[in-house]
C-alpha positions as CSV (number, residue, x, y, z in Angstrom):
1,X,-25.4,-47.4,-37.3
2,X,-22.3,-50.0,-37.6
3,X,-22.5,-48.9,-41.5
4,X,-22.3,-45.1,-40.3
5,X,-19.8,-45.3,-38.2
6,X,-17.2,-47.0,-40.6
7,X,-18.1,-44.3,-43.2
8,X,-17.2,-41.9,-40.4
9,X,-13.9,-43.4,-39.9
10,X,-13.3,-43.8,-43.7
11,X,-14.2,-40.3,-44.0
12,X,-12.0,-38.6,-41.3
13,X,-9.1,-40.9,-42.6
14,X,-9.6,-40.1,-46.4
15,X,-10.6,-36.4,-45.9
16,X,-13.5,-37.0,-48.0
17,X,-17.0,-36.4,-47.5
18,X,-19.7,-38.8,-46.6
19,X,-23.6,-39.2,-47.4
20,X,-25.6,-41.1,-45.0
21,X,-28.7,-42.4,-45.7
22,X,-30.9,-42.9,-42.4
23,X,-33.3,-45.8,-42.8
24,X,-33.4,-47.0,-39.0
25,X,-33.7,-44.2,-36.0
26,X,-31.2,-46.0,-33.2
27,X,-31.6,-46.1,-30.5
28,X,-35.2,-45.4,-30.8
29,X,-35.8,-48.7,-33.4
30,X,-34.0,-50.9,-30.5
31,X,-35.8,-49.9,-28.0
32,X,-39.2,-50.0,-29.9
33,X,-38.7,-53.9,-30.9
34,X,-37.7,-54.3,-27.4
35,X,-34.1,-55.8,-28.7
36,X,-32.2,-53.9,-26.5
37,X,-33.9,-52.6,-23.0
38,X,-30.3,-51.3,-20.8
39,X,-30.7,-47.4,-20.9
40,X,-27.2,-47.5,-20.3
41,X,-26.8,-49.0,-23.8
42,X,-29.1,-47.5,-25.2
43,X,-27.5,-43.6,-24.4
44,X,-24.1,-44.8,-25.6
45,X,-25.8,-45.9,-29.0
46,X,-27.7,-42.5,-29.2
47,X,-24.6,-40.7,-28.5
48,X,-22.7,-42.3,-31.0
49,X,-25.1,-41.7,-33.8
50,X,-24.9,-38.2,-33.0
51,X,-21.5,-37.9,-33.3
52,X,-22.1,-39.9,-36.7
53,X,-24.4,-37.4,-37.6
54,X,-21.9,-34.7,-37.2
55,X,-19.3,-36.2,-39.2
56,X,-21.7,-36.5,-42.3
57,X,-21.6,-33.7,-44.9
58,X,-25.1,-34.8,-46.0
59,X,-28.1,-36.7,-44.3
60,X,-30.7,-39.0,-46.0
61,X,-33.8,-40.0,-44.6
62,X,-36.9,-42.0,-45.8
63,X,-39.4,-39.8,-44.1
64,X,-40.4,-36.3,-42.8
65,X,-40.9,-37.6,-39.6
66,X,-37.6,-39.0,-39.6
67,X,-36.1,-35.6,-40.4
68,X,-37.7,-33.7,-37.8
69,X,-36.7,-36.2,-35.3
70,X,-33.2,-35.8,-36.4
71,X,-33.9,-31.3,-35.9
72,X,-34.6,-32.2,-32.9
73,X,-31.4,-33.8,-32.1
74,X,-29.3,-30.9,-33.3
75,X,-28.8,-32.1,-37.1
76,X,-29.3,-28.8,-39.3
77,X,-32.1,-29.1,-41.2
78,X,-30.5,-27.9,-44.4
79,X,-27.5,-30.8,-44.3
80,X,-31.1,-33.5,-44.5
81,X,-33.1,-34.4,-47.6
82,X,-36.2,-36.8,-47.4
83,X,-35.6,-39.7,-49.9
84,X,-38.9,-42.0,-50.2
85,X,-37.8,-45.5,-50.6
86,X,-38.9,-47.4,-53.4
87,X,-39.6,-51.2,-54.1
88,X,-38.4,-54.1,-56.3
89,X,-40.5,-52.7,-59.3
90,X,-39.7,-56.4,-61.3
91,X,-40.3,-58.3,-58.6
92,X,-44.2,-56.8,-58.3
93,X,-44.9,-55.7,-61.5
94,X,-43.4,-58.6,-63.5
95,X,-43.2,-61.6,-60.8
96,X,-42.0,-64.9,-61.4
97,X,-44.9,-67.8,-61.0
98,X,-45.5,-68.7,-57.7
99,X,-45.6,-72.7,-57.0
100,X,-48.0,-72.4,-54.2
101,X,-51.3,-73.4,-54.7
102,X,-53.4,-70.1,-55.0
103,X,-56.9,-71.4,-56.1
104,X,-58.4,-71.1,-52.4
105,X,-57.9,-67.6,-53.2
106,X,-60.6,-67.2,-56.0
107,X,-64.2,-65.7,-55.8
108,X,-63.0,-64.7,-52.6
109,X,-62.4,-60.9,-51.4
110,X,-58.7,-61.5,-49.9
111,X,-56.7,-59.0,-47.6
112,X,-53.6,-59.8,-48.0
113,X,-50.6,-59.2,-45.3
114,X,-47.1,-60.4,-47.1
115,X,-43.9,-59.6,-45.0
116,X,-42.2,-60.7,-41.3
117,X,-44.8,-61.3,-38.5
118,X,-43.1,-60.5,-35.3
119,X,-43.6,-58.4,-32.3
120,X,-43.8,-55.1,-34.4
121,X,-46.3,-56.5,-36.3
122,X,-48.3,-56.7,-34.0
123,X,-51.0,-59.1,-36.1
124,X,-53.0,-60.0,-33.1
125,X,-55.4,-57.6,-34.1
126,X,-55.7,-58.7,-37.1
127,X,-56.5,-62.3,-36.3
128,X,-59.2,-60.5,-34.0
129,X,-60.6,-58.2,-36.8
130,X,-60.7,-61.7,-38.8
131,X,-62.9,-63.3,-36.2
132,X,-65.8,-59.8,-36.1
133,X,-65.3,-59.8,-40.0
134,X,-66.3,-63.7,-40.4
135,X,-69.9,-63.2,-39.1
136,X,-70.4,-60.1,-41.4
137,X,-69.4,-61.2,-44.8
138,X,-68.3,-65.0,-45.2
139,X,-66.6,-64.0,-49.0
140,X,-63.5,-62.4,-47.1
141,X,-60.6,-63.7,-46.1
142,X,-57.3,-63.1,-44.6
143,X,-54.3,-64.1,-45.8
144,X,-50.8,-64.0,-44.3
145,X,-47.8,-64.8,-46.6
146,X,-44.5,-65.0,-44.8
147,X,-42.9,-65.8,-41.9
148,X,-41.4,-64.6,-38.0
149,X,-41.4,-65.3,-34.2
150,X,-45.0,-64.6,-34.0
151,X,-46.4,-67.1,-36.7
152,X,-47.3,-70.0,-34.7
153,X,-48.7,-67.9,-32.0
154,X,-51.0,-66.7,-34.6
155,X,-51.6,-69.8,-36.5
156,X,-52.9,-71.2,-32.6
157,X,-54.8,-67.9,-31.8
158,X,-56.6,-68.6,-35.4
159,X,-57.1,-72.3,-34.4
160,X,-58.2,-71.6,-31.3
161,X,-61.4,-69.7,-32.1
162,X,-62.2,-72.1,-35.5
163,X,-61.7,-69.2,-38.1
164,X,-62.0,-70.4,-41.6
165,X,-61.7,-66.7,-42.8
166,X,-57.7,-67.0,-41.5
167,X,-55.0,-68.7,-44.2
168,X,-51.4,-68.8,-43.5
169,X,-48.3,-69.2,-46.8
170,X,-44.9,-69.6,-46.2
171,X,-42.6,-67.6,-47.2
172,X,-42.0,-66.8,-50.7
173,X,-39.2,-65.4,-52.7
174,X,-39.3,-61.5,-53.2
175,X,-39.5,-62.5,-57.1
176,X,-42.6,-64.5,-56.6
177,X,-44.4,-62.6,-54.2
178,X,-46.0,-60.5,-57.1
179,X,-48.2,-63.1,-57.8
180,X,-49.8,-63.4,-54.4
181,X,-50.4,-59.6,-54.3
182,X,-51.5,-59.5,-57.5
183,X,-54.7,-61.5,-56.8
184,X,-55.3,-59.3,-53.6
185,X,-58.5,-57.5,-53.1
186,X,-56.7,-55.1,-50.4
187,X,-53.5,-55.3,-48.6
188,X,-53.1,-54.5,-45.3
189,X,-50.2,-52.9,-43.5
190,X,-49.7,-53.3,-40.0
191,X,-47.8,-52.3,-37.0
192,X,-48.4,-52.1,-33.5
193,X,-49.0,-48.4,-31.7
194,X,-45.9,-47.4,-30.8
195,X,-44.5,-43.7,-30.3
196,X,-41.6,-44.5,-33.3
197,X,-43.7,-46.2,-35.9
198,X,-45.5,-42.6,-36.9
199,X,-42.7,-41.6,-38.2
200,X,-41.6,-44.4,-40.1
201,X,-42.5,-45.8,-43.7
202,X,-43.0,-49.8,-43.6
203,X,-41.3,-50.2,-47.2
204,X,-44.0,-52.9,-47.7
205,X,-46.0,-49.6,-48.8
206,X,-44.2,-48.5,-51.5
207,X,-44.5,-52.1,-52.8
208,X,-48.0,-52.6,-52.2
209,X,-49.0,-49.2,-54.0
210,X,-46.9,-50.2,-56.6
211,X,-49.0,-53.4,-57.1
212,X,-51.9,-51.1,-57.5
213,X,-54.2,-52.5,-55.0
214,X,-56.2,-50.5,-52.0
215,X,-54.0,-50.3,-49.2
216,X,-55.5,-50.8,-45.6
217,X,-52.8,-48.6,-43.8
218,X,-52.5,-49.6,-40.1
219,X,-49.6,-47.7,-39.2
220,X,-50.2,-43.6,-38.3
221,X,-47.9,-40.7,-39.3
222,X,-46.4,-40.5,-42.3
223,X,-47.4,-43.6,-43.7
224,X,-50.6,-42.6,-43.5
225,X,-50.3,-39.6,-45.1
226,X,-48.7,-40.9,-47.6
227,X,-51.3,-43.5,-48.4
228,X,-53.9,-40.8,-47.8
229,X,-52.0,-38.7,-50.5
230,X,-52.0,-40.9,-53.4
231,X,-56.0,-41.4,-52.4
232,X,-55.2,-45.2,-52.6
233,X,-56.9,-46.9,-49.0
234,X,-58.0,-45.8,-45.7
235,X,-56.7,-45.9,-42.7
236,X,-57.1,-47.9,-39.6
237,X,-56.2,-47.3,-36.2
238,X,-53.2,-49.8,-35.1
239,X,-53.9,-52.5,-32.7
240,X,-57.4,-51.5,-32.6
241,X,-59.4,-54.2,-34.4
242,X,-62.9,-53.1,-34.6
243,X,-61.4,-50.3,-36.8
244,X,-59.7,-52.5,-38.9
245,X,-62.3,-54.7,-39.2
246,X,-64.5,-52.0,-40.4
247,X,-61.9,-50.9,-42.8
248,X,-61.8,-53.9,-44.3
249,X,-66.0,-54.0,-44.8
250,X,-65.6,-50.1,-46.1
251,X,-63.1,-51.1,-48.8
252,X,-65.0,-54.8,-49.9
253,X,-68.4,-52.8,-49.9
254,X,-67.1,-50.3,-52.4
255,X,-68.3,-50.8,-55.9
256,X,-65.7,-52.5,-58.1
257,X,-64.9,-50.0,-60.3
258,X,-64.1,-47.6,-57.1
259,X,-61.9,-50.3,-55.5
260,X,-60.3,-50.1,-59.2
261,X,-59.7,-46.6,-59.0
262,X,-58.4,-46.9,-55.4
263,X,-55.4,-49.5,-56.8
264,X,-54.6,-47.2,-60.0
265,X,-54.1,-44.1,-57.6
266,X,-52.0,-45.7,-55.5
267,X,-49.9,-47.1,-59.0
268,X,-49.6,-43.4,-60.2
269,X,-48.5,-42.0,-57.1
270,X,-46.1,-44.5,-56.7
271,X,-44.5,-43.8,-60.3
272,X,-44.6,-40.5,-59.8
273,X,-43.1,-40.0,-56.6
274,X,-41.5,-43.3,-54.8
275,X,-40.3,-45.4,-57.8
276,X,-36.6,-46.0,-58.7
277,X,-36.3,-43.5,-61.5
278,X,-37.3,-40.5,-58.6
279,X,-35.4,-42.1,-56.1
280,X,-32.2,-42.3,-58.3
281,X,-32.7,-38.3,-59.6
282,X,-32.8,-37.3,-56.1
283,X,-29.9,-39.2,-55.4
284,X,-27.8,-37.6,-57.9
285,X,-28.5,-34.6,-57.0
286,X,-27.7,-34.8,-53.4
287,X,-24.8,-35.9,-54.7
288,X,-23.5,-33.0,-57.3
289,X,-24.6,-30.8,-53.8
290,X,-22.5,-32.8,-51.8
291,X,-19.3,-32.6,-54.2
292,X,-20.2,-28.8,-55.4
293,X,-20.1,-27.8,-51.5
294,X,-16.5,-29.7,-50.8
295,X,-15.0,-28.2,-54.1
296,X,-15.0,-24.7,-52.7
């Protein structure tokens, strides 16, 4: 919004026209990660992104969901063009070695979450699903790569029930992460049920299609459909970890070659429709729109 709003001002100053590109809903993202909680607040910033809204000749937004939400709030649809994110395509495809010890991870069937593990996150479940998995089939494991407010909590909550299924990295940099993901068996995306998060796109997916792994997509809405889309995982009901436990034991029971074919859908999609090349075209073009419609 703070970005917005100075293009806004720049704008009205300049007389020229502004693209925004949308890739948090405010106030809706505050009040979701329970940052901000004063509804006084929390009008004022809605208000003022309307008026942002206004003052933009053209509106950019990662998702459908994110442009309906935006109809809703008086934005004419024609003035909004969905724009997919895409990933750090080197950082996946063509990582830098990783120094961390990776060996625990071999022979094993590893579901790998790799990004911030807050409150959003919601990874309680998943340390749960962990604990119904570990009686079921002792060759899979979870692993957790990063870091957040919610990391100890978990480490204790794994501790605290003896899972040997559960393995924590620290962070790593985005150039090295590839590595990790690369010797994934699934990777799991996960966020907690919340009315906003439907409509959102975690932009861990774009990266972990674009590793070409199955994709265990806890999140509904959009993200799901687009996982469901590129036929590259299943889906499993947020916060709810009997489903994603069972997700998990769906996607390690599949035969290898259809856990293969799983990955490479996700890959293809992902080059044909997310990846920076796409992204970039679109771009340009709501650009030449933008600059055709202020010429006349």
């Amino acid at each position: 919004m703070t970005v917005g709003l100075s293009a806004a001002l720049i704008s009205f100053f300049r007389r020229s026209p502004f693209v925004y590109d949308v890739q948090d809903l405010w106030p809706d993202t505050l009040r979701s990660t329970g940052m901000v909680q004063n509804q006084l607040v929390l009008r004022s910033v809605g208000l003022l992104c309307r008026w942002i809204y206004r003052r933009a000749r053209h509106i950019v937004v990662l998702s459908p969901g994110f442009r309906d939400a935006l109809i809703q709030r008086g934005v004419d649809e024609k003035a909004i063009t969905v724009i997919h994110n895409w990933c750090d395509e080197a950082a996946v495809q063509a990582p830098d070695k990783c120094p961390l010890d990776l060996a625990f991870m071999d022979g094993r069937f590893n579901v790998v979450f790799a990004g911030n593990m807050g409150k959003a996150q919601a990874l309680g479940a998943v340390i749960e699903a962990a604990r119904l998995v570990a009686s079921l089939d002792s060759q899979i494991q979870f692993v957790f790569v990063g870091g957040g407010l919610e990391v100890d909590d978990l480490k204790k909550m794994s501790a605290s029930t003896n899972l040997t299924n559960v393995r924590f990295l620290p962070p790593v940099p985005m150039k090295q992460v590839g590595q990790i993901l690369s010797r994934a068996s699934a990777l799991l995306v996960h966020l907690k049920d919340d009315p906003l998060f439907p409509i959102t796109i975690p932009s861990k997916t774009q990266a972990y299609l674009a590793a070409g792994k199955p994709i265990l997509m806890g999140v509904r809405g959009n993200a799901a459909d687009l996982v469901q889309a590129a036929g590259a995982g299943v889906f499993v009901e947020p916060e709810n970890s009997a489903s994603i436990a069972n997700g998990v034991l769906q996607i390690a029971r599949l035969p290898l070659d259809a856990q293969t074919r799983m990955g490479e859908n996700g890959y293809n999609f992902y080059s044909r429709e997310l990846s920076l090349d796409t992204g970039v075209r679109k771009f340009l073009k709501v650009f030449s729109q933008t600059q055709s419609a202020d010429s006349r």
